[in-house]
N, C-alpha and C positions, 0 to 999 in steps of 0.2 A: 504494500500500500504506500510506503513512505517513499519508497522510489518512484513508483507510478505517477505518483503529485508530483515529485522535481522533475522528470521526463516531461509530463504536460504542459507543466506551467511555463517552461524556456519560452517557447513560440510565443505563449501570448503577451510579452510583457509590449511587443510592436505590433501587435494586432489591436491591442485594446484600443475602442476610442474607433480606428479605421473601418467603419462601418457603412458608406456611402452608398454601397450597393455597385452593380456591375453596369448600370444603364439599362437592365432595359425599361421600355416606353410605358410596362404598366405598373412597376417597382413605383412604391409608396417611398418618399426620401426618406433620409435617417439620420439624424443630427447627432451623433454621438462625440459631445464634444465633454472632455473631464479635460480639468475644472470647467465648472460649466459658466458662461458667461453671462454678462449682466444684463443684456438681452437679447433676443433670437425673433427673427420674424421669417417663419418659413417660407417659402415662395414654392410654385410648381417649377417643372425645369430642372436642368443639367448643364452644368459646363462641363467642357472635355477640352484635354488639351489635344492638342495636332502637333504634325512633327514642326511645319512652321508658327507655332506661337512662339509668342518674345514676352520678356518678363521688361519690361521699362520701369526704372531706377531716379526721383526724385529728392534727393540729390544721389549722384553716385560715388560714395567714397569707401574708403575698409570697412566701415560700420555695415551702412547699407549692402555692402556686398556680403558680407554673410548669409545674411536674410535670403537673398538671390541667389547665390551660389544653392545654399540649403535646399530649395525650391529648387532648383535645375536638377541638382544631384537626386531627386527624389524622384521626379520625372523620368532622368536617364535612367535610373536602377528598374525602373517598371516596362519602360517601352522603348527605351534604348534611343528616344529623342532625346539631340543637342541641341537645349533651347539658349538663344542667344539672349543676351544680357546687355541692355543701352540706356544710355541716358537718356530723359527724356520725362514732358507732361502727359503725353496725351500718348494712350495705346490705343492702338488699331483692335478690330474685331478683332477675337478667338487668344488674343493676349493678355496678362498681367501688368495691370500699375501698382507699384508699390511706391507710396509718395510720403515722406515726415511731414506733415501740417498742423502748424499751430493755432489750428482750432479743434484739436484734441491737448485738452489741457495737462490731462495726469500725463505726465512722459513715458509710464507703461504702458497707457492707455492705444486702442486701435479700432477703426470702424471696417468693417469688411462686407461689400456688397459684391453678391455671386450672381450675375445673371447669363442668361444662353451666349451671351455677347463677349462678355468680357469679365476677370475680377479685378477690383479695385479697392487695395488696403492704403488705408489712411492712416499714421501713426504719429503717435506725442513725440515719438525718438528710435533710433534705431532697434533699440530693444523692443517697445512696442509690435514694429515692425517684424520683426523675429517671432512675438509671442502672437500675431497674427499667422502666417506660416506656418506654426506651429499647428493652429485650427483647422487651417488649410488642408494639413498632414489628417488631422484626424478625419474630416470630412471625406477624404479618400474611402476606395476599397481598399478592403486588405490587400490585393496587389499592390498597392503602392511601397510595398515591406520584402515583397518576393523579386530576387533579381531576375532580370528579363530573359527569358525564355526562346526569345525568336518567335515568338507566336504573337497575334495583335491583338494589343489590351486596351480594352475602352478606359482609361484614366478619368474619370470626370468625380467634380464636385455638385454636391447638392445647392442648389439656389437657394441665396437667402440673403437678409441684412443683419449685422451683425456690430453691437456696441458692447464694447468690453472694456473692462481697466480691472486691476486686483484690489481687493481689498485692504494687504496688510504691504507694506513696503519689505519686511523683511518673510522671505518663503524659504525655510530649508532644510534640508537633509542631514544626516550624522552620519558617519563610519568610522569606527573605531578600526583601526591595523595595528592598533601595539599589541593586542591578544592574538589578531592572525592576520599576517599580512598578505594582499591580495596584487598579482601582477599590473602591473600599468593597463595594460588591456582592459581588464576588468573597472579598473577606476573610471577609466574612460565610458565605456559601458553603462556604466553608475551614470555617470553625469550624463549620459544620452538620456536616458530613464529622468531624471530629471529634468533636460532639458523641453522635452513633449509634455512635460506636467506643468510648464509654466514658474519651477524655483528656480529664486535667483542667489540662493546662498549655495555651497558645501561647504560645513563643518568637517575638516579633516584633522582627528584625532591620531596626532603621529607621536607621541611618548605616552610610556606606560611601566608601572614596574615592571610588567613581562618584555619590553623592549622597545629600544629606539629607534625609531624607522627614519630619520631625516640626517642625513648628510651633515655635519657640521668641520668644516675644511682645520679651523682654529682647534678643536679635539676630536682627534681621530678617534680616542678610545670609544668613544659615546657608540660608533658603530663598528670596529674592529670588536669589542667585547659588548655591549649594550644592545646589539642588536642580536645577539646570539643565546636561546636559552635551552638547559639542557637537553631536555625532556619538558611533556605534557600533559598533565592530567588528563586523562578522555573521561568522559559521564563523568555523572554526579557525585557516583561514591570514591571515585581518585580513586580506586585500586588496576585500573591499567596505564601505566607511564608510558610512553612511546618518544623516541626521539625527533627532536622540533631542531631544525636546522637554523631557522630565522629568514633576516635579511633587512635590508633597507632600501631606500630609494635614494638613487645620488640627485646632485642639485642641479645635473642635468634633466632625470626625468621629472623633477616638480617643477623644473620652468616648462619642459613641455604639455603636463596635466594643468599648468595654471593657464598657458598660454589656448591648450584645447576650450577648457570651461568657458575662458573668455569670450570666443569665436561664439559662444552658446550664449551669452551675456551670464555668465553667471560668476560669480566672486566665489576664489576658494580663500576659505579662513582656516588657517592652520592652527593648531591646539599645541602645547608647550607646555604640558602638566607640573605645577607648582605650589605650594611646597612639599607635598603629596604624591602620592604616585610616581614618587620618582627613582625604583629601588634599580632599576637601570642603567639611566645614571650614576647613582654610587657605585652598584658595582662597577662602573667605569675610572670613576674620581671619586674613591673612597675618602678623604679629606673634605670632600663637601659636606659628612654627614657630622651629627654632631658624638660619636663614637671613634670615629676611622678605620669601621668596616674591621674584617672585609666581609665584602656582601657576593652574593650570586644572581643574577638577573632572575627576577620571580619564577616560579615554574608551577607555581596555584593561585588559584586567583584568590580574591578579597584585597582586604585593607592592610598592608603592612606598618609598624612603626615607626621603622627608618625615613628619617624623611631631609629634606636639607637643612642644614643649622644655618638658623635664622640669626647665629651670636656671630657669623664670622663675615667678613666682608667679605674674602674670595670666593663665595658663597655670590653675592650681588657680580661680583666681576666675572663670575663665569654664564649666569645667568643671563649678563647685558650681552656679553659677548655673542653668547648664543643667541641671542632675538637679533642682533643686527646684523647675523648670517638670515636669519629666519624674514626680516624685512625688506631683505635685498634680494628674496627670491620670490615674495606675496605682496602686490599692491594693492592687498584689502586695508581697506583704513583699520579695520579688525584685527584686533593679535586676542586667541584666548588662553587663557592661560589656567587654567582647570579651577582648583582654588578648593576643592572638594574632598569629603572625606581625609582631613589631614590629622592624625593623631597626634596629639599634644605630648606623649610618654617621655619622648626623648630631651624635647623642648625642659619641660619641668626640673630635669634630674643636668640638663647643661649647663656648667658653669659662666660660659658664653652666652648663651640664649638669657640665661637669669641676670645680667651681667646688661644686658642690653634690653629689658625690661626696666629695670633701674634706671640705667640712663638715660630711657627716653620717656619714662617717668608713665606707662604703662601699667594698667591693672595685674593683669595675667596674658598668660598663652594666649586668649581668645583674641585682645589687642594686639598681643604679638605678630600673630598670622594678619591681624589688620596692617601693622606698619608694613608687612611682608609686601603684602601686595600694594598697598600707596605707593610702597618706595619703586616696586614695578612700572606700577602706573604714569609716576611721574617721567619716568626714564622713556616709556612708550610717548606719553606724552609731548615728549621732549622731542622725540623722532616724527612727530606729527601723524600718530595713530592713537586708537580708543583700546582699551583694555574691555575686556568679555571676561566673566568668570560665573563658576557655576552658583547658585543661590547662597554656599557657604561665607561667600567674601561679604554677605550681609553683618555676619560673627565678627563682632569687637567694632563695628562702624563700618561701614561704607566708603571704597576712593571716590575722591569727587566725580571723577568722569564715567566712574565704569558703568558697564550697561550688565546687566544680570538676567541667565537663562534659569529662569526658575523650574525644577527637576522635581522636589522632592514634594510636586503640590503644585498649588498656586499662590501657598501663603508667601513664598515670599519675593514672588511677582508682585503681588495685589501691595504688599511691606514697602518694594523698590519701588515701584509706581506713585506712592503718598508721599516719597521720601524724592520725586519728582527726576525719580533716576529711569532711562530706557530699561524696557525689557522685552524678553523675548519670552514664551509660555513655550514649555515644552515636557511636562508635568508625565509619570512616569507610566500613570492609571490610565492612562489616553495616547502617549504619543512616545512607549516603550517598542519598538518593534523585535527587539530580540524574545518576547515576552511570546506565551502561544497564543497561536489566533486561533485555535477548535480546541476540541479534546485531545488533552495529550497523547492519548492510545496514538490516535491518528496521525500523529504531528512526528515531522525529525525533531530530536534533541533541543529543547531550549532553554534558556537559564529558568524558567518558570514562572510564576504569573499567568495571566490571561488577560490580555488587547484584544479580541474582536473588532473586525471591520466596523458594525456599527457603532460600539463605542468609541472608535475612532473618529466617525464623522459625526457623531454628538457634540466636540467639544465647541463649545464657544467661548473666549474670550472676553467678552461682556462679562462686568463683576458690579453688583449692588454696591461695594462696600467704595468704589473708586467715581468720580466725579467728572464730567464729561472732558476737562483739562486732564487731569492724573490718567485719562484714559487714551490721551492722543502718545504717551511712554509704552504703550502697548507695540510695540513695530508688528510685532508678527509670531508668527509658530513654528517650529520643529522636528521633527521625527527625528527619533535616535535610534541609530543599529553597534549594539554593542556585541562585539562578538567571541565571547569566553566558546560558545557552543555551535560557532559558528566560523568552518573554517575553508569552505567552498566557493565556490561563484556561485553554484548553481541552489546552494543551499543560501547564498549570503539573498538574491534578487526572489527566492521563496520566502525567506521570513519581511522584505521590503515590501513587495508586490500583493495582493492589491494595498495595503495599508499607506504605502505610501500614495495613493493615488487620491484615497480617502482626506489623508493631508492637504495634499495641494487644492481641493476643494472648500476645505477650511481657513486656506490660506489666501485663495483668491475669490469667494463668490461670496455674494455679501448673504447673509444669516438668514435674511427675508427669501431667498430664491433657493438656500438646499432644501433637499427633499432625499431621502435616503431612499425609499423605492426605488424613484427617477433615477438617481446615481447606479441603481443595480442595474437598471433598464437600460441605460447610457455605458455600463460596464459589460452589462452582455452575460451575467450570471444567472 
């Protein structure tokens, strides 16, 4: 059973949503557009493309040419048309205008009118423009997904008009690789999956006690040893160990995955676990901690004690060091930097750590890990980027800037939001995806819980306790894939799929227009 579901489900994660139908003249249309948009006026009618349609470009620069290229390649892969690509206002019959017009206000925002004639997308910015395409894609028949055959395929879109913009400015994803790291292929992959669903973040979590996945040129150890762990626990009772090779990604391949997301309008935000989760690290640069080791890169999961001493500057100077490797390869104004789960044990009993409480004239621990991350903060700051941490960095006060993904709840979203700090909602009861989505019998291995697709698309954002200003720090939502029990492609886009689609629905279609039936009817279940 559990292989038969990951067999199945590969196909459809680019089928879903492609539902247009094949043309013929008495097919009923089929609008199967996830997230669904903000509104839809169906029309009778077909467009189809021909070998001589042209896509014309409103202005045409890199930006826009994404949009277009996306669109051609999608074309070509179905019917093996080369459609040309020109500047220009005005397309002829049987063609695509794609035009930036500033009377679409939101700048994700896009109108998209489909008639027998011609399509015509209107967008606030090039992204917009993309996330029309994007509709365009779903609008298709599933042939639009199947490479071409030599045989002739009706390509056509359903007739309609079409006003859309997103609801939340921030829409995104998670993937944890320090529990299991996944080829570049796959990452890319990920971010396709993404890209058809309309988000515009990846959170990519690359340190973990279990290991460091990012390249760092100024210490080698961090991935000669950090990235390496001996063995694995497999299942939940840890009694089969297996050997775990590892790996990392050089600062080659993360300019290339950052440079791909781009192309897709989407910002990758890289994670930098602090002062927590860093047993990696030590074992790399055992002098960071506040013992000096030695340690072994994790090889079970949970929460370890070891964490960085927060008493010793070389501590701050490796850490800087390390982020301005880390912001010379990410142009997210976003650095995050974890902030979670960080046990106080070590802190307590270091003469350093207690040493620098005093000084900086500090309650406790709880302060302590506060000044930890301020002192971060300002140093991001200072390189002109926003520090991100997870709900704990609320513990001992708040850095002025940071913006907080609240995990463990909503409390301490609804906390940051009063406290007139951004947040991002991504609460563990709703937007956990490692968690099972059926009955376990049925399910591959997962850390445990239960997310269901519907409780997925229940959540809403809207909070009683927050006031229609403290509500505009709300940016947007999350899904998180943490992957202790998850160490395949094909098992990683099974526990994502459909859940994440459910997300991006939450993410872009305002509260008043889902419908979760409609979502299943528009998913095809």
């Amino acid at each position: 059973m559990k292989n038969l579901v990951l067999i199945l489900i590969i196909p459809l994660f680019f089928l879903v949503g492609c539902s247009g139908g094949n043309g013929g003249k008495n097919e009923k249309n089929v609008y199967a557009i996830i997230p669904a948009p903000l509104s839809l006026s169906e029309m009778p009618g077909k467009f189809s493309f021909r070998e001589k349609s042209t896509i014309v470009l409103s202005p045409m620069n890199e930006s826009t040419r994404f949009s277009a290229d996306f669109l051609a390649s999608l074309v070509k892969n179905a019917t093996g048309y080369e459609l040309q690509i020109k500047e220009g206002t005005k397309a002829p019959n049987g063609s695509i205008l794609m035009a930036v017009d500033t009377s679409v206000k939101n700048p994700e925002g896009y109108t998209l009118t489909v008639s027998k004639g011609k399509i015509v997308v209107k967008a606030g910015s090039p992204a917009g423009m993309f996330y029309a395409v994007q509709t365009i894609r779903q609008l298709m028949p599933p042939e639009v997904e199947k490479p071409f055959s030599g045989q002739p395929v009706n390509l056509s879109v359903p007739c309609c008009e079409i006003k859309d913009e997103p609801r939340f400015v921030y829409r995104g994803m998670h993937l944890d690789v320090g529990r299991h790291m996944f080829p570049v292929e796959t990452i890319k992959r990920y971010i396709d999956l993404l890209a058809m669903h309309k988000f515009n973040y990846f959170h990519w979590h690359l340190t973990e006690d279990q290991g460091w996945r990012i390249e760092i040129k100024k210490y080698p150890r961090l991935t000669e040893v950090g990235a390496f762990r001996k063995e694995t626990i497999v299942g939940h009772a840890g009694r089969k160990p297996q050997v775990f090779d590892g790996g990392f990604y050089t600062q080659d391949e993360v300019r290339e995955i950052v440079k791909y997301a781009a192309s897709k309008f989407i910002t990758v935000i890289p994670e930098i676990e602090m002062p927590g989760h860093s047993l990696a690290a030590l074992a790399s640069y055992p002098e960071l901690s506040c013992t000096g080791g030695p340690f072994e890169v994790g090889t079970k999961w949970g929460i370890f004690e070891d964490v960085y001493c927060a008493g010793k500057e070389e501590t701050f100077k490796f850490l800087e060091d390390v982020l301005s490797e880390v912001i010379e390869l990410f142009p997210s104004k976003y650095i995050h930097i974890g902030g979670d789960e960080c046990p106080k044990t070590r802190w307590k009993k270091c003469p350093l750590c207690q040493k620098r409480i005093r000084e900086e004239g500090l309650k406790d621990e709880n302060e302590l890990q506060s000044y930890f991350i301020r002192r971060i903060e300002k140093f991001l700051v200072s390189k002109g980027r926003k520090l991100i941490g997870w709900d704990e960095i609320l513990e001992g006060g708040l850095a002025p800037e940071a913006t907080v993904m609240s995990w463990r709840g909503v409390a301490g979203g609804i906390e940051a939001a009063k406290q007139n700090h951004d947040v991002i909602m991504t609460p563990t009861r709703y937007f956990y995806l490692d968690y099972y989505q059926t009955e376990p019998d049925n399910e591959p291995l997962a850390i445990g819980g239960y997310v269901p697709l519907e409780t997925v698309y229940s959540f809403d954002p809207r909070f009683e306790e927050l006031t229609e200003e403290q509500h505009k720090h709300i940016l947007g939502v999350q899904g998180n894939v943490w992957t202790e029990y998850i160490s395949t492609p094909e098992h990683l886009e099974y526990m994502a799929c459909p859940r994440m689609f459910a997300i991006s629905e939450v993410a872009w279609t305002p509260a008043s227009k889902k419908d979760f039936e409609d979502f299943l009817a528009r998913f095809g279940v």
